[in-house]
C-alpha positions as a Markdown table, in Angstrom:
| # | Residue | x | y | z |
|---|---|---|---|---|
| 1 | Unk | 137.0 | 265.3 | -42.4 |
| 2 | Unk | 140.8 | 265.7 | -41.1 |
| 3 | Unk | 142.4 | 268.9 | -40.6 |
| 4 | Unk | 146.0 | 269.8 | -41.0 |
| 5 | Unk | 147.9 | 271.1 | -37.5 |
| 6 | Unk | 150.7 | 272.7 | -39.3 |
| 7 | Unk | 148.4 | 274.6 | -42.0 |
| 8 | Unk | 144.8 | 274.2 | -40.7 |
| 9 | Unk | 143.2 | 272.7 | -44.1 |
| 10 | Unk | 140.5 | 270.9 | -43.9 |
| 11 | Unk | 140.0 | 267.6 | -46.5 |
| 12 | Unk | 138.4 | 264.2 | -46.3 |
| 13 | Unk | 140.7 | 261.5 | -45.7 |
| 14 | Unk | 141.5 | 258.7 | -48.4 |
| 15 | Unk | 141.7 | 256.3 | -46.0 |
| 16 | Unk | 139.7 | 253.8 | -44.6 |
| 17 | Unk | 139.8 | 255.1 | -41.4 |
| 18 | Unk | 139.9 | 258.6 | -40.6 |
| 19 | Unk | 141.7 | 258.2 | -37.5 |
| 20 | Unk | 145.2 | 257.1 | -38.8 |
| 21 | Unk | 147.6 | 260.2 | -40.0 |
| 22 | Unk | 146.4 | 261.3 | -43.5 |
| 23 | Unk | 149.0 | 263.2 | -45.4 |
| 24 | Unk | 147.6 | 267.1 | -45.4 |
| 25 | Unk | 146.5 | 267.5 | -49.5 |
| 26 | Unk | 148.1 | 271.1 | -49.4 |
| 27 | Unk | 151.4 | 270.8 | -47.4 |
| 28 | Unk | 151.8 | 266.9 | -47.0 |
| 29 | Unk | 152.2 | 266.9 | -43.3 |
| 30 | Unk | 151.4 | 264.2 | -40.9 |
| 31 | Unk | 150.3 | 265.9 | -38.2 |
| 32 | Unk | 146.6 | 265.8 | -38.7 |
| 33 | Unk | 143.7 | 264.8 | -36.4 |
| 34 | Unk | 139.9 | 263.7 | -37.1 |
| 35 | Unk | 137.7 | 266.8 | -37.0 |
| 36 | Unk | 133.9 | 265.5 | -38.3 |
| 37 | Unk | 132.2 | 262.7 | -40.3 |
| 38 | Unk | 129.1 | 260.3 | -40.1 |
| 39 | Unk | 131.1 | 257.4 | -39.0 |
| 40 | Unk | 132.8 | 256.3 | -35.8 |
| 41 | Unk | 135.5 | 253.4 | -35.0 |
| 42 | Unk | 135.7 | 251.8 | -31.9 |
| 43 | Unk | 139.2 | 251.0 | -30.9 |
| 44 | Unk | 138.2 | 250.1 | -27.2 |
| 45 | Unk | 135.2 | 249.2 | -25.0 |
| 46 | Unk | 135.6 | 248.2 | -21.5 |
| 47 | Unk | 132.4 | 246.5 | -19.9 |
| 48 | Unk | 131.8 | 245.5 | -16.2 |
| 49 | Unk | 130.0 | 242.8 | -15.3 |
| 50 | Unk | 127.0 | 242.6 | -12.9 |
């Protein structure tokens, strides 16, 4: 689920990935951010070594 900053609907995202800017359903803005969902992308993992 995404949620719209400039409104503050709530929709599921036809994207693939949640995390890029979904145009809000009601108001077609671009400022939205990732809210819930069952899945998770990784953009970065840092490991140390032993």
């Amino acid at each position: 689920m995404n949620c719209c900053q400039e409104c503050g609907r709530e929709f599921a995202s036809p994207q693939l990935s949640p995390f890029t800017d979904a145009p809000c359903p009601g108001c077609q803005s671009h400022h939205t951010s990732f809210v819930s969902g069952d899945q998770l992308d990784i953009a970065f993992v840092e490991v140390e070594e032993p």
